[in-house]
N, C-alpha and C positions, 0 to 999 in steps of 0.2 A: 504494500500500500504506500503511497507516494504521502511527502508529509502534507500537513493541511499547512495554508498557509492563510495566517491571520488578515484579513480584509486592512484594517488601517495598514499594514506595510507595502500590500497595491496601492495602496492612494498615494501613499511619499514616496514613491517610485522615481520620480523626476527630482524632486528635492534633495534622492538621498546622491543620486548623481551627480550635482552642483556639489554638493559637499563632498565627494570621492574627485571631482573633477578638482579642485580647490588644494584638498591634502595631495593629491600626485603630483603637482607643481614643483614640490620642495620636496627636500629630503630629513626635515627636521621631522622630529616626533610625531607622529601622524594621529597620536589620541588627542595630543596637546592642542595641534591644527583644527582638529575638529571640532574641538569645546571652544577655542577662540572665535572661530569662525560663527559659532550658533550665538556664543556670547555677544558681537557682534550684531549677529540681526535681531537679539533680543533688544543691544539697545536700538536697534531702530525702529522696533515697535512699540516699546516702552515711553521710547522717548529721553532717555537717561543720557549721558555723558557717560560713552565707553574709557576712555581714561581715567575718568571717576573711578568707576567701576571696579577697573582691573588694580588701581592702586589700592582700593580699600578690600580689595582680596588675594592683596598679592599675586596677580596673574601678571606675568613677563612676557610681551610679546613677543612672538617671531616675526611675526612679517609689520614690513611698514602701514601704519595706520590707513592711509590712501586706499591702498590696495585690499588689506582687511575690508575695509568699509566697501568696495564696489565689488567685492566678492560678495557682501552682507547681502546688500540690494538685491543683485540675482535671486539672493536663497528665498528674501522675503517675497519678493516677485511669482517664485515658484509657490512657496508658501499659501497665497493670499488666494491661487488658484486652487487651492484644496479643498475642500467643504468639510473641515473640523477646523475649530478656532485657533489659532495662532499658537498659543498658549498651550494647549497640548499637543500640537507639531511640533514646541519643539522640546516637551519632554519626549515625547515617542523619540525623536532624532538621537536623544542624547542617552539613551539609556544605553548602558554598556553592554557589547557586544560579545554576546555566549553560544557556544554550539551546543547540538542538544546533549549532548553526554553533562555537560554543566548546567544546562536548566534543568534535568531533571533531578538533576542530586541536589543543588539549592533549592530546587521548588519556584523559582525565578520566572513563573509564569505573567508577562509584564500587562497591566490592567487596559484593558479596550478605555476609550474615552466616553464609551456610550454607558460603560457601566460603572467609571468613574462619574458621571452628570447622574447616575440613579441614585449611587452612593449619598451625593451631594444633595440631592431631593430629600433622601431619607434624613438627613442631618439638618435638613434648612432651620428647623426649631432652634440648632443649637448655636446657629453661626451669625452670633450676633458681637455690636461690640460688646467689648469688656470681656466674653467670653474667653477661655483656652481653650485649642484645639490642638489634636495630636496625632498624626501618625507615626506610630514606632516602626516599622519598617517600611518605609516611603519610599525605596527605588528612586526614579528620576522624578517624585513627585505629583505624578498625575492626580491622584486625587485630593490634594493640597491644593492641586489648578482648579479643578472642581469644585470646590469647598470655596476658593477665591472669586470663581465666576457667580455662584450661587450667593454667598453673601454680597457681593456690591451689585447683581443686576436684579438680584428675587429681593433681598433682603434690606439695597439701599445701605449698605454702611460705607463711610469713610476708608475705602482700600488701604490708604496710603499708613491709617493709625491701625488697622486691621490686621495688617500682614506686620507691621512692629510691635504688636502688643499679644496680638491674639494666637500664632503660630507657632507653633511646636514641629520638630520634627527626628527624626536618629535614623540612622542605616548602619551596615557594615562598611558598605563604599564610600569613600572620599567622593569616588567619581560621581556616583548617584546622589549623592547632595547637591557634588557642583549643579547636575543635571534638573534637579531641585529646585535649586536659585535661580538658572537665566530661566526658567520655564515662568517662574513667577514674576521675574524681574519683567518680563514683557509686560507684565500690567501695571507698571508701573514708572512715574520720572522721577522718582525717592530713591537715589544710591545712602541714603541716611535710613530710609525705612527697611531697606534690604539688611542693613549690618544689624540694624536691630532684631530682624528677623533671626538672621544668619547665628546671630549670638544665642540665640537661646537650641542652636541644634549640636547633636553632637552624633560624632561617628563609634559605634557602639552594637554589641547584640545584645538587643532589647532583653529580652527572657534572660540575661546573667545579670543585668542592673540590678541592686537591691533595691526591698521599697523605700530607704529611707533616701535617695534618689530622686525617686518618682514625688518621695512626699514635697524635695527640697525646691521640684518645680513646680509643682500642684499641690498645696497643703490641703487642700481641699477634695481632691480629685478633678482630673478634665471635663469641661463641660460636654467636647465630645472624643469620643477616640472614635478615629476611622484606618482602618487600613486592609488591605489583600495581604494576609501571609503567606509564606512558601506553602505550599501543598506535600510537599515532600516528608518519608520516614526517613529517621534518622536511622538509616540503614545504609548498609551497599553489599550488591550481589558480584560474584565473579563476572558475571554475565558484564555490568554495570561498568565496573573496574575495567575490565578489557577494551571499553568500547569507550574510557574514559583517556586509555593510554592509546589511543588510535586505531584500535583495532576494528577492523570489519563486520560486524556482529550481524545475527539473525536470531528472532526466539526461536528457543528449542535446538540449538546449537550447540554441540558437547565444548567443553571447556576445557583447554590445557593449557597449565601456567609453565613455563620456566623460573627456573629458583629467585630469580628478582622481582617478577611479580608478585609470585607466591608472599616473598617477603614484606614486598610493597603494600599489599592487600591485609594479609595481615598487620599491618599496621595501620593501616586506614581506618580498618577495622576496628580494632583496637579504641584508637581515637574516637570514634565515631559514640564505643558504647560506654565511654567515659562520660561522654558527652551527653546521652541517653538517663544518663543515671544522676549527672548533675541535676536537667530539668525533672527529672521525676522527686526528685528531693525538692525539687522549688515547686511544683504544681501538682496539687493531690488529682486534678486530674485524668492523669496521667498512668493510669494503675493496669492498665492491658499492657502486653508484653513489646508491642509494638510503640514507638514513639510516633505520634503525627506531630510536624512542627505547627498546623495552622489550629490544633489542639491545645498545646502551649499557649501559643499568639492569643487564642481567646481570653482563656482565662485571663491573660495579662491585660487585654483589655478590659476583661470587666473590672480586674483588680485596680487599673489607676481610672475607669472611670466614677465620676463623683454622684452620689443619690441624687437623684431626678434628673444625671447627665444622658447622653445619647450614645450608643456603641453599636458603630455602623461598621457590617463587614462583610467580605466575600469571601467566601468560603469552600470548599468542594462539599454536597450533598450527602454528604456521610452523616454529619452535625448530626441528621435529622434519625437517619438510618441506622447508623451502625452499633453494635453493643460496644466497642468500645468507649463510644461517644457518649453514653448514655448518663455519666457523672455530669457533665460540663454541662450538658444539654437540662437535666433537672434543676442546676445551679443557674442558668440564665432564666430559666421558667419559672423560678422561687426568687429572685431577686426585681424580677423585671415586673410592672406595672403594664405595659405595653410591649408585644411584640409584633412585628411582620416580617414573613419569612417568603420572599420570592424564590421559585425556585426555574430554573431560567437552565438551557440547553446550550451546547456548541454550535447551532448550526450556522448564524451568521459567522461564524468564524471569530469569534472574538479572540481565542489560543490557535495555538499551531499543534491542536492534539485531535484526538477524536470528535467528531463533530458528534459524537450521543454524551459526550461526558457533558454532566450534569453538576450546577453549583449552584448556591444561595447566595442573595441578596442579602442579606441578616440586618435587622435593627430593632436593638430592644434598649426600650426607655427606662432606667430602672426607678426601683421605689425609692419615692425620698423616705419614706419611714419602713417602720419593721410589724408585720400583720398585716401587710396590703393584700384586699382577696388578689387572688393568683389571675393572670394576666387572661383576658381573650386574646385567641393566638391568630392574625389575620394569616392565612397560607394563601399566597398567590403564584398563578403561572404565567410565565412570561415570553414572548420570543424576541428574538431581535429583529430590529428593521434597518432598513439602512441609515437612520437617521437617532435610532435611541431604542426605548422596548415600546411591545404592546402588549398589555394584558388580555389573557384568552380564559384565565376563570378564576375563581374566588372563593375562598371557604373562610367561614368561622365558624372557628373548635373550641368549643369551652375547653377548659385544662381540665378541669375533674369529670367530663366524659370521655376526654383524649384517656385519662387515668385508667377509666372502665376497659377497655377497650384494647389498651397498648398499655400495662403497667409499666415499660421501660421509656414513656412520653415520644418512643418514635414517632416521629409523626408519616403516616398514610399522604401517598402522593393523589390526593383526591382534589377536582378542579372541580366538582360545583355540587352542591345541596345535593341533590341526587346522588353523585358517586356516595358524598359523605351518609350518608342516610344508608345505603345498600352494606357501604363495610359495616358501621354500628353492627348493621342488623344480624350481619353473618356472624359478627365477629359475640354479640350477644345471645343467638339463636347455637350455636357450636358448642362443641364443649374441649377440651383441654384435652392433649393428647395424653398428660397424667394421671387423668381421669380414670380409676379402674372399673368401672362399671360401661367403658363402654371398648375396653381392651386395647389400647392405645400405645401404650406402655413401650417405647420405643428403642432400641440398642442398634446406633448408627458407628459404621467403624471405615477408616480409609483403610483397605488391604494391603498394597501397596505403594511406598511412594516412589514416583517415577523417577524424580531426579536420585535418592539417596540407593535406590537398588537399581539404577540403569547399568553401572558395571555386571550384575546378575543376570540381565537380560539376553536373549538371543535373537537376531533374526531367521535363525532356520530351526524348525522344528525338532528335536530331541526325543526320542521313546517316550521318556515319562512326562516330558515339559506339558503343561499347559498354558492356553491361550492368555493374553493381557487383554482387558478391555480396555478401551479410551474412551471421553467423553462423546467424542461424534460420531459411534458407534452406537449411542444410543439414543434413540428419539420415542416419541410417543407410544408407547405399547410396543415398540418395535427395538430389538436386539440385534446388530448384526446390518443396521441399515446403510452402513459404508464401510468398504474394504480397500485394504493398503496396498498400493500400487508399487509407490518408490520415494524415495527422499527422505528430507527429516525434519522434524523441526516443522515452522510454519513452511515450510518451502514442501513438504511431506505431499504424494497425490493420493487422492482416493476415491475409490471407485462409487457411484451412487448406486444402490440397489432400491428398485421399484416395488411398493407394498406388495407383497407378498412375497419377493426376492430374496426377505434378508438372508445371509448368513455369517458363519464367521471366519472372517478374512483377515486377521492381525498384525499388526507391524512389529510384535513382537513375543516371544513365550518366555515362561518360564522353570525353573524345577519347582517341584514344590517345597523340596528341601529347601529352597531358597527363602521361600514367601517367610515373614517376618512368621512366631511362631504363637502370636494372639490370633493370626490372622488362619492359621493350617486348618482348623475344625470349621472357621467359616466355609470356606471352599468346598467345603465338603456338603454345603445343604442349598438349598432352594433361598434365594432372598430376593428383594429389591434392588434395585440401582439407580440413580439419578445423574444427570448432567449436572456437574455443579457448576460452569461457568455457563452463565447467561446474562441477560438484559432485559430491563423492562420494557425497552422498545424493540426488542425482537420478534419475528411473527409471533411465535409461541415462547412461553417460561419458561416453565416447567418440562423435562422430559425425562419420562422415567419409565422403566421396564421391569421384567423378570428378569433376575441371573439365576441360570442354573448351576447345577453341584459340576467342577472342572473348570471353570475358569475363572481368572483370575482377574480384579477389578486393579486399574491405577487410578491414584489419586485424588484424581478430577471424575472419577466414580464414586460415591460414597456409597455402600450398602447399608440396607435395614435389616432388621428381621425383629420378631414379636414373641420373647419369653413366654408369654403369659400365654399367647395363640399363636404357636408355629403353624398352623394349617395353611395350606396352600390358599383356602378360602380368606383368609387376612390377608395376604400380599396382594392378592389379586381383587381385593376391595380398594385396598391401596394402591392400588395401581390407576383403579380408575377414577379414584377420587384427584390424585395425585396429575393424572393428564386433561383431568375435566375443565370447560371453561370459565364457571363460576373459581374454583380455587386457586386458577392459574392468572384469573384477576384479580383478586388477595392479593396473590403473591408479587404481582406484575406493583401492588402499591408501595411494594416495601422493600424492594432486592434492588442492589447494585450490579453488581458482574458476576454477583458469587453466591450462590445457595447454598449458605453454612446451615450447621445443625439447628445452633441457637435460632436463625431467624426463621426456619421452616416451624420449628418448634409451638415457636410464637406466634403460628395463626392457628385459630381452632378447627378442628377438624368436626366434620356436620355429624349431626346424633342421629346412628342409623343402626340401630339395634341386629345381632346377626342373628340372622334365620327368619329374619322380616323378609316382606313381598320385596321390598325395597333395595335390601342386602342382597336378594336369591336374582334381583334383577341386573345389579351391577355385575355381580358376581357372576354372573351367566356368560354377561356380553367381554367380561375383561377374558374370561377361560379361552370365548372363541376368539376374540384380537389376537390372542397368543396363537392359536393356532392356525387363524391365517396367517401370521408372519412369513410362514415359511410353506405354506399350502399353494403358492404359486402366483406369477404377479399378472393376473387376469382380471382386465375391467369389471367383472363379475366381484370377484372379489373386493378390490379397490370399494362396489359398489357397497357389500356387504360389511364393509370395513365402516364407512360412514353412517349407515344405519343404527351400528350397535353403538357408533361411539354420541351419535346426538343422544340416544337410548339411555346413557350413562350420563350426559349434558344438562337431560331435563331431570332426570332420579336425583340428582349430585343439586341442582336448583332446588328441587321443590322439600331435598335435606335441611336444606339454609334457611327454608320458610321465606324465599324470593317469590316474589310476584312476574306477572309475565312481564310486566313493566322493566323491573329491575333485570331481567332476561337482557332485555333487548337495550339498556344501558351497558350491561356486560358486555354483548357480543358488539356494540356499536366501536367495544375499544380493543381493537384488536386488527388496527387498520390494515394490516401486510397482508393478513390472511386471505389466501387465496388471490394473490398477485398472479400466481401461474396459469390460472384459471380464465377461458371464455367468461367475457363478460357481456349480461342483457342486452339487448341496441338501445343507443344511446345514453351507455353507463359506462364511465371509466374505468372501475374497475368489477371484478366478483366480487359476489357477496355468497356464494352457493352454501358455502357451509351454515353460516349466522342463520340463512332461509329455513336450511333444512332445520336447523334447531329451534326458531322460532315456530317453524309449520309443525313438530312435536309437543311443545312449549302449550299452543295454542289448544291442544287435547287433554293434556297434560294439567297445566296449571289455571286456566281461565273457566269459568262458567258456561255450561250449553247454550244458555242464551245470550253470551257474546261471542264465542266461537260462528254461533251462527251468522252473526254478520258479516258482511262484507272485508275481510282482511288482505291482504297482499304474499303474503308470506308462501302458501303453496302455491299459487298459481308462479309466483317468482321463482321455487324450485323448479316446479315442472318445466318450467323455458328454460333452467338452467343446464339440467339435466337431459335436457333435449338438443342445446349445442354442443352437449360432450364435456360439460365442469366435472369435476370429479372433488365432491367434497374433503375437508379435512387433508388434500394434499400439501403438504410444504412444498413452496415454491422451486427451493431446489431441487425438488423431486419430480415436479411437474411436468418435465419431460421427456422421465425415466420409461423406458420401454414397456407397455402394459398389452396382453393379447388383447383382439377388441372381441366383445359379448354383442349380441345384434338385440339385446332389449335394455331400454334404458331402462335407469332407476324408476320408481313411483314414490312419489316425497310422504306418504301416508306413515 
């Protein structure tokens, strides 16, 4: 996958040229030319006296004044054509320059200006005079630009007393301070309000400052703290390290150091978990095994912000999600009088990373006293435009029903009254997988792990070895759904097999003497499996199958199985519960990239008693999915396949105590599905599956005397069915080779 590349650095395309065109002139310092050169056309937007300037911060010019200056002109020229304000041109210009092996071990992910002006929105309360403001790890300043645009155009204060009394700022870099100051200095002709400014910042990491510090500039606390922290763990991987010493990497690449690396590494290392163990002693936290630095960063914010101040931040999506997160996250929710938590996508490009990574907006107002009821939590969703965000939905979640619901206060990525209404319901109407009365009782284990036993592994078959499964090996009721061709790593090919096709094809076996020796009695019986690497915007979540006794699970497999009811009849209730579309949009509210124990745990599993109509119905149709898996991959089939599994769709609903209403808000979110699929005329894309389950749904779960009315649903099967959709196919699959059958389905 080619990198993404951040939208604002297409726009200074031409800017960044005048400035590379400017530094190749000379042979002097070429970082030094380029700060001069921005300092320069900041004073000619400013307005300031560049002489001034550079005498009151000691900057030594290289090139003759003249010349600096009609270099300036150019840049500003170039500049003025941009459609982002001056002012964060030219922090974006001047932010120091990192390859990716070093943004991702900083965390150094540099702030869009569109989400730097959200920041500043959320902060307007606080940015007044008199006020302090702060960001502890500021970079080149961007949202300090923001915070300066929003107090003197929204707010009307006195810039020039504003940015000398009111600002705050620290970085690690020299450089990104300077970057700091000419970004600011453009708003300004005070070379006196700058030094003022300038003097209350220091070069510094924030998170080792003690409070009495923070207290010596804020005795009170800040009125706001704003800032984007690293995103990064205070970790490094060989992987990482190699690719930091220039080495050519791919995931899933075997690793071999020579003894200077090796040594290297080990001491980075080293370093790194010194470093790990200071902050865990300075932020309680911080008590997971794992360091996040924008975990730290919070709590530090909340710690120097002042009662009734404002603590405006961005954040990655974890905050809300993740169990490690779940301290800091109850500590902002018990401190704070007001929160809103935006929670906003990659796609306009604001980073150079995945465009589904997901982060938050975060601002929470805290309480000025102590027994303030506990905050309404506004949750918003956001996209970007080219111009700033838009909001696409909006929830408010009392905190003591958040409680009921999510005792860990994750918060559900739910966008309007409706989604929120539908989780409550499931999540109230279910019961606990702990629960013993309705056999739930769980024991999940990773078999093997792929990286610490890859020396054990073989790619050619052995007498007694058996197979390894991999995560994308396994898909919906199906085992075996893709086989290993060649390669390794993400660069690995593999073969798609078509519903009813599967089998197993492995990239790799093993002895069983080998497999870890908690793991040898598992092998040996009937259990579950899940893909644990997923996405909420994936077609599908959840994917999870049968493993039989002889093979072997890696890592990114986790197994289950049920002490209390080993019967094959419990796997394979969970199995259909587990692939269904009401729990795989739970699940779709609450997962990152990774379906750990904890947070599968954590949604309730629907109360369906065994040896009900209800159990003997799931249970019927998960037996025969299993068995067509590998019964042959014949339209007939395929069709037979869709049948059982809406069968399981609407049983698995009407468990939840969902209405047909809440049906059809389930299945409306589940855009991808059926992309591979013929679609209506005059409809972009399929809908065949959602059809077929609502055309069940509508038997199922509604009254005779609305059924009888006029609805859409079958009649939209039946045309679907009639161009040849085939429901429930993942797209990738879609046009895997299928024999053809000469009678279509019937949506009944």
């Amino acid at each position: 996958m080619s990198a993404i590349k951040p939208v604002e650095l297409e726009r200074l395309a031409n800017a960044e040229r005048v400035l590379e065109s400017f530094v190749n002139q000379f042979n002097h310092n070429a970082t030094e030319l380029r700060y001069q050169l921005l300092e320069a056309a900041s004073a000619c937007l400013g307005g300031f006296e560049l002489a001034s300037f550079q005498k009151a911060f000691g900057v030594k010019p290289l090139v003759q004044t003249a010349e600096l200056h009609e270099s300036a002109l150019k840049l500003v020229a170039e500049i003025r054509q941009i459609a982002i304000h001056p002012a964060f041109v030219l922090s974006i210009l001047s932010r120091e320059q990192l390859d990716e092996s070093n943004q991702r071990t900083t965390g150094a992910y540099h702030t869009d200006s569109r989400l730097a002006t959200k920041l500043a929105q959320l902060a307007s309360g606080g940015l007044k005079m008199g006020a302090k403001i702060i960001d502890p790890a500021c970079g080149a300043g961007v949202l300090l630009v923001a915070c300066a645009l929003q107090a003197r155009d929204v707010n009307k204060v006195d810039l020039k007393r504003w940015l000398a009394e009111s600002v705050y700022a620290a970085d690690l870099s020299v450089l990104a301070l300077r970057g700091a100051l000419l970004a600011l200095a453009s708003l300004t002709d005070s070379v006196e309000s700058l030094q003022s400014m300038r003097a209350k910042w220091v070069v510094q990491d924030s998170l080792m400052a003690p409070q009495a510090y923070w207290l010596k500039l804020a005795p009170k606390g800040f009125d706001v703290v704003v800032g984007n922290p690293p995103w990064e763990k205070v970790k490094i991987t060989r992987h990482e390290y190699l690719k930091e010493k220039g080495q050519e990497r791919h995931y899933g690449q075997g690793v071999l150091f020579d003894d200077l690396d090796l040594k290297g590494f080990k001491e980075k290392k080293a370093g790194l978990t010194t470093y790990s163990k200071k902050l865990k002693d300075s932020f309680d936290s911080l008590f997971s095994n794992e360091t996040d630095m924008y975990v730290a960063f919070t709590a530090l914010f909340e710690r120097i912000c002042k009662p009734g101040g404002l603590l405006v931040a961005l954040v990655p999506a974890g905050l809300i999600r993740s169990q490690g997160t779940e301290h800091i996250r109850r500590h902002l929710f018990r401190v704070s009088k007001r929160v809103q938590i935006s929670v906003i996508d990659n796609k306009a490009r604001f980073f150079g990373i995945d465009t589904r990574f997901k982060f938050l907006a975060v601002c929470c107002e805290k309480s000025s006293a102590r027994g303030e009821k506990h905050a309404l939590i506004s949750l918003l969703h956001e996209k970007g435009t080219e111009q700033g965000l838009e909001t696409t939905g909006s929830v408010q979640i009392p905190h003591d029903t958040l409680a009921l619901v999510r005792p860990d206060l994750s918060l559900p990525e739910v966008r309007t009254e409706q989604e929120w209404k539908v989780f409550q319901r499931m999540a109230t109407t279910g019961t606990a997988w702990t629960a013993p009365e309705w056999g739930w009782q769980a024991k999940f284990c990773r078999e093997v792990d792929m990286t610490r036993e890859k020396p054990k592994f073989k790619t050619t078959e052995g007498k007694n070895d058996l197979p390894v499964i991999e995560g994308r090996m396994v898909q919906q009721h199906r085992l075996g759904a893709k086989g290993y061709v060649n390669g390794e790593g993400r660069r690995a090919q593999w073969e798609l097999f078509p519903v009813g096709g599967s089998m197993i094809s492995p990239q790799f076996y093993i002895d069983p003497k080998d497999v870890p020796p908690t793991s040898r009695l598992r092998i040996s019986e009937l259990r579950g499996g899940f893909c644990d690497i997923t996405g909420q915007t994936n077609e599908r979540t959840m994917m999870a199958a049968l493993i039989p006794a002889g093979l072997v699970c890696g890592n990114k497999v986790p197994t289950v199985i049920f002490d209390a009811d080993p019967s094959e009849e419990r796997l394979l209730a969970w199995a259909a519960i587990m692939n269904s579309l009401p729990f795989d949009w739970m699940l779709r509210r609450i997962v990152t990239t990774t379906v750990n124990y904890f947070l599968l745990v954590s949604l309730p599993m629907p109360k369906i008693a065994k040896g009900s109509a209800a159990w003997k119905s799931i249970v019927d149709a998960a037996r025969e999915l299993r068995e067509l898996d590998t019964s042959g991959p014949t339209l007939e089939n395929s069709q037979r396949v869709a049948q059982l599994r809406a069968i399981i769709d609407v049983e698995i609903a009407a468990a939840y105590s969902l209405s047909f209403d809440d049906l059809l808000t389930i299945t409306n979110d589940f855009p991808l599905m059926d992309r591979g699929q013929p679609a209506l005329p005059n409809e972009k894309r399929s809908t065949v599956t959602s059809d077929l389950v609502l055309t069940r749904a509508m038997k199922r779960l509604v009254a005779e005397s609305v059924v009888a009315e006029s609805r859409p649903w079958h009649e939209r099967a039946r045309l679907a069915f009639g161009l040849g959709a085939r429901a429930y196919i993942p797209s990738e699959f879609s046009t895997a080779s299928v024999s053809p059958e000469p009678e279509p389905i019937h949506a009944h």
